[in-house]
C-alpha positions, 0 to 999 in steps of 0.5 A: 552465501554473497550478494553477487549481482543486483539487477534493475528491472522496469516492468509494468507500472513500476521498478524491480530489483532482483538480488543475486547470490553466488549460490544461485538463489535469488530474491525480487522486490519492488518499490512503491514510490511510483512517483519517482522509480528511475530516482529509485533506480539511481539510489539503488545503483549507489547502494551496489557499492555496498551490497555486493560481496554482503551475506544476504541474510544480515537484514536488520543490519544492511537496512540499518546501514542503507538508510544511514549510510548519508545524511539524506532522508525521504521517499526515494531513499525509503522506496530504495531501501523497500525494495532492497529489503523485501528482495532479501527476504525473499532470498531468506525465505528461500534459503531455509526453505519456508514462506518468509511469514514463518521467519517474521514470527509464524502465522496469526490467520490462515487467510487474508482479508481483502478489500476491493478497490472499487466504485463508480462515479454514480449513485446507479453504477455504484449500487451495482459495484457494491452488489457485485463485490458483495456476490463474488465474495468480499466483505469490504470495498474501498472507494472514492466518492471525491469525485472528477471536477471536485476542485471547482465545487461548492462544499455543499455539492462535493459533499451532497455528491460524496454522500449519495455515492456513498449510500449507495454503495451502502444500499447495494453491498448491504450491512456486512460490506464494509465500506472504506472511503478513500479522499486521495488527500483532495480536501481541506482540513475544514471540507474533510470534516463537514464530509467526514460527518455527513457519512456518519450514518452510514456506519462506514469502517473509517474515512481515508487520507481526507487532507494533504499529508505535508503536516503529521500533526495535521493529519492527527488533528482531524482525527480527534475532530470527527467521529468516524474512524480515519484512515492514515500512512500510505505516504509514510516512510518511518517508524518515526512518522508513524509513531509521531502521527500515533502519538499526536492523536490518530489514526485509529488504522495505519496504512503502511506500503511494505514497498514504501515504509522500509520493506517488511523489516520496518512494516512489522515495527509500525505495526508492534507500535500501532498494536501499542496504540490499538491501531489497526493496520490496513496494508496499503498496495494498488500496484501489482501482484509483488507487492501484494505478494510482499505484504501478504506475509506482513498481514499473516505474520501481525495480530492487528491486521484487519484487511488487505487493500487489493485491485483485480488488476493483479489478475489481468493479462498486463500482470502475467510476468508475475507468476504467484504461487497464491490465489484469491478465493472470494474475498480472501488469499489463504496464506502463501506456503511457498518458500521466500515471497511466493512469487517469481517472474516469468523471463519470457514475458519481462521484455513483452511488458513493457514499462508504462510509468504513471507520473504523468508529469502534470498536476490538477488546476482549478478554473482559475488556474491555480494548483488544487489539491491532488492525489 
């Protein structure tokens, strides 16, 4: 079996590859550098030159080869070769015959644990969301309490305003909703720990990316600094960065992206190496229903998982392209059983979803005209 062709798709929000093979098998993946997916594209095209005439099965080898192949590192390079890598597993799992979960080491659960992207911008709406994430079956929520028009306030209002979006999200979900905190990178080292304190009491399950992630060290130094448990890596690439940011001091979750962080072959690395840490992993994934797929066999195949970020918008109408062979039920997926990633596209439907890229091209200004921190 060969790689005979590689086909470039933009569909929905992001970039797809599908690799084919001389026997008529085929595998699909996705990156979630959704910054930058046509430089994606363009990495991918030099990758062909390689890829094409390879036996499919040789992942370890063709990752190793496409992240060295020039003396260039980051995000695209790690988006591409995400892509690649789950688009091969994929075909691997369809070549024997069993979920690709079963060739990364068997199942550690039966289900995976979800929680919903969610909140609101008011303490009123977000009792509502909590409670209503609690009914239809969750058991963790994720949510931004930073909210619009942060940039331009005082500390003492961004942060009085975060904390009353987060108690009522406490009061509404109850004591066994989890409630992840989620700051999108908006804060400054000093902002992010007066906040990271004032939600002690509400016992959240940890604060998420409070600062910008220019800095490793920086990152980990925060988390020696407060007492709630910190959150970090969903804008990491490496096994690398992930073991500097674990070995200078924190996280006590990693939030590794398999479209983002070298695909599944390099996932399963950074969680052996939290594992060795006693970090947790929380998969990272906003984007669809592929990559939820893709990681889906991260979390079954890891003993340190604990919950899978996850957006209804998987469910929506604008996501029909992707036929799943896994459903939700409540606030869990039961594992996939299906062979390779679980997950195919509906050929009818690529050319009636058409692509809406997300970089905008603008950035956030504060009044006085200068750049603010930003997602």
């Amino acid at each position: 079996m060969k790689i005979e062709r590689i086909e470039s798709l933009f569909i929905g929000n992001g970039y797809v590859v599908r690799i084919h093979t001389d026997n008529g098998l085929s595998g699909i993946g996705q990156t979630a550098c959704w910054g930058y997916p046509e430089a994606v594209e363009k990495v991918i095209g030099t990758f062909k030159k390689y890829l094409i005439g390879q036996n499919p099965l040789r992942i370890e080898h063709h990752w190793q080869y496409l992240y060295r192949m020039a003396p260039f590192r980051g995000t695209v390079l790690a988006g591409a070769i995400s892509a690649v890598d789950i688009a091969l597993w994929d075909i691997k799992g369809k070549h024997f015959g069993v979920p690709v979960w079963e060739l990364l080491g068997g199942n550690c659960r039966d289900k995976i644990r979800l929680h919903l992207l969610g909140g609101a911008s008011t303490p009123e709406t977000m009792f509502d969301a909590a409670k209503a994430a609690v009914e239809e079956g969750f058991t963790a929520l994720k949510l931004d309490p930073v909210v619009g028009g942060y940039q331009d306030m005082a500390v003492d209002r961004l942060v009085k305003t975060a904390r009353d979006l987060v108690a009522a999200a406490r009061e509404g979900g109850g004591p066994d909703l989890d409630l992840i905190i989620e700051v999108h990178r908006k804060l400054t080292p000093m902002n992010s720990i007066v906040l990271a304190e004032a939600l002690v009491p509400f016992n959240i399950y940890f604060l998420e990316d409070p600062i910008q992630i220019d800095s490793i060290v920086s990152q980990a130094e925060i988390a020696k600094r407060i007492t709630v448990p910190l959150g970090n890596g969903e804008r990491l690439t490496t096994i690398w960065e992930f073991r500097e940011l674990l070995a200078t001091g924190g996280p006590q979750y990693v939030r590794p992206d398999v479209a983002l962080a070298g695909g599944l072959t390099q996932c399963k690395k950074i969680a052996a190496i939290a594992e060795s840490y006693h970090s947790a992993v929380v998969t990272h994934n906003f984007l669809g229903p592929l990559i939820t797929a893709a990681s889906l066999h991260l979390d079954t195949s890891i003993p340190n998982f604990i919950t899978q970020e996850y957006s209804k918008g998987d469910e929506g109408s604008h996501n029909a392209v992707y036929k799943t062979s896994y459903r939700r039920e409540g606030g869990f997926i039961p594992i996939p059983e299906a062979p390779g990633l679980g997950v195919e596209l509906d050929e009818d439907l690529i050319e009636q979803t058409p692509y809406q890229p997300m970089n905008s091209g603008q950035t956030l200004l504060r009044e006085d005209g200068s750049v603010a921190y930003a997602v």
